[in-house]
C-alpha positions as CSV (number, residue, x, y, z in Angstrom):
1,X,-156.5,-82.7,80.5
2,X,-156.1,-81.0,77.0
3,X,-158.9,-83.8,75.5
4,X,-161.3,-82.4,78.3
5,X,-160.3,-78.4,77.0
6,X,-160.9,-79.8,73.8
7,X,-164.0,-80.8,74.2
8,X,-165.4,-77.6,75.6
9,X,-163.7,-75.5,73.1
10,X,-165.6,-75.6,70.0
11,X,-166.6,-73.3,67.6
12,X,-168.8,-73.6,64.4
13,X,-168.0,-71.5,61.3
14,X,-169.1,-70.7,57.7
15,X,-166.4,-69.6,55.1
16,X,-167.9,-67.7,51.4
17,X,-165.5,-69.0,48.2
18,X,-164.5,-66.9,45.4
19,X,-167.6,-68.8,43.5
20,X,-169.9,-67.4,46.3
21,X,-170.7,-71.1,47.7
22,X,-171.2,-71.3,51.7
23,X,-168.9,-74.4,53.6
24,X,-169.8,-75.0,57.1
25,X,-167.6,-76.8,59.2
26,X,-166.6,-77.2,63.0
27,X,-162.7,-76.7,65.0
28,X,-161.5,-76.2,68.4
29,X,-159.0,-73.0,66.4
30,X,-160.9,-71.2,63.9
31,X,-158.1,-69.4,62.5
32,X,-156.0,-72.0,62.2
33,X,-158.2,-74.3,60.7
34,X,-158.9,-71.1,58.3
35,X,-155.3,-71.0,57.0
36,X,-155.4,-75.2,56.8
37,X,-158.2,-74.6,54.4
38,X,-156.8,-71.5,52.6
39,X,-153.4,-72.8,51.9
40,X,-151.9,-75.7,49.6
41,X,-151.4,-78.7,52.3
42,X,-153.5,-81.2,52.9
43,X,-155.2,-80.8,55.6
44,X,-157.5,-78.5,53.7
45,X,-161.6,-79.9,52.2
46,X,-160.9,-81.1,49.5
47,X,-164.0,-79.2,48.3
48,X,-162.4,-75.6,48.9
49,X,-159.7,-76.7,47.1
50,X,-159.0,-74.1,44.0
51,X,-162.0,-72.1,45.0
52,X,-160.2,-69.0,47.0
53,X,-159.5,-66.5,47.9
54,X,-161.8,-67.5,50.7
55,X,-163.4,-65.6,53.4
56,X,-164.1,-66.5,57.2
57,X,-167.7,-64.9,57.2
58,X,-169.6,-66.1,60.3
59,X,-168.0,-68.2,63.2
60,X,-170.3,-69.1,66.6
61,X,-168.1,-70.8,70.2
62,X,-170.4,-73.8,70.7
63,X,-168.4,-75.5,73.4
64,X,-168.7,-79.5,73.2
65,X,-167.7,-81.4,69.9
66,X,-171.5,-83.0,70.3
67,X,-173.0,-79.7,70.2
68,X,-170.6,-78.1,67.5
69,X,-171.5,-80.9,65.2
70,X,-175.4,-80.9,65.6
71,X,-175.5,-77.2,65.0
72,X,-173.4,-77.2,61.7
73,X,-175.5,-80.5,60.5
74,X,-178.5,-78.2,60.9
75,X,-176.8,-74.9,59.4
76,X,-175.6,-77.4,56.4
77,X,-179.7,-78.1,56.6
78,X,-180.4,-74.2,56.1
79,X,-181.0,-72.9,52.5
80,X,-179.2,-70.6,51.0
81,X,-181.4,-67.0,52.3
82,X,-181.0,-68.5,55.8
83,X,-177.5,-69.3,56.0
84,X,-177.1,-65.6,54.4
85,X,-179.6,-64.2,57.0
86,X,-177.6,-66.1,59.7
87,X,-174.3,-64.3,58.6
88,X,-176.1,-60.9,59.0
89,X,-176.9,-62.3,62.2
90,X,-180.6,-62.0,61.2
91,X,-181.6,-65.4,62.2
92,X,-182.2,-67.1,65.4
93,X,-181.1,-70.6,64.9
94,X,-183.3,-71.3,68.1
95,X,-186.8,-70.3,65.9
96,X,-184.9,-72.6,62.9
């Protein structure tokens, strides 16, 4: 049962770095997957590693993995005035 939950649980989210660089990635818990990123272990991307403090600015509840993981392949696909306009929640993703 808690693969099914899983599945429908998904959320998509953008965290800003100290350098001002945008990573977009996907989790079933946002905030835990925050403090994975933010701390020393290793569960963290590799690529935020030594670039904090860093900043949850922008997180979306998808619901499937499949869906979580087309819309952050096409947020990753955004430049950088979009992903900023999608933050200000200027942007429709559907008109993307």
């Amino acid at each position: 049962m808690a693969m099914k939950e899983d599945r429908e649980h998904w959320h998509v989210y953008v965290i800003k770095t100290r350098l001002d660089t945008l990573y977009t990635g996907i989790s079933t818990d946002v905030e835990r997957r925050f403090k994975e990123h933010s701390g020393a272990n290793k569960r963290g991307s590799r690529y935020l590693k030594g670039k904090g403090p860093l900043e949850l600015v922008w997180q979306q509840f998808i619901g499937s993995k499949s869906d979580a993981l087309k819309l952050e392949y096409r947020i990753k696909q955004l430049s950088r005035k979009q992903k900023e306009k999608l933050i200000k929640n200027e942007l429709d993703l559907g008109k993307v």
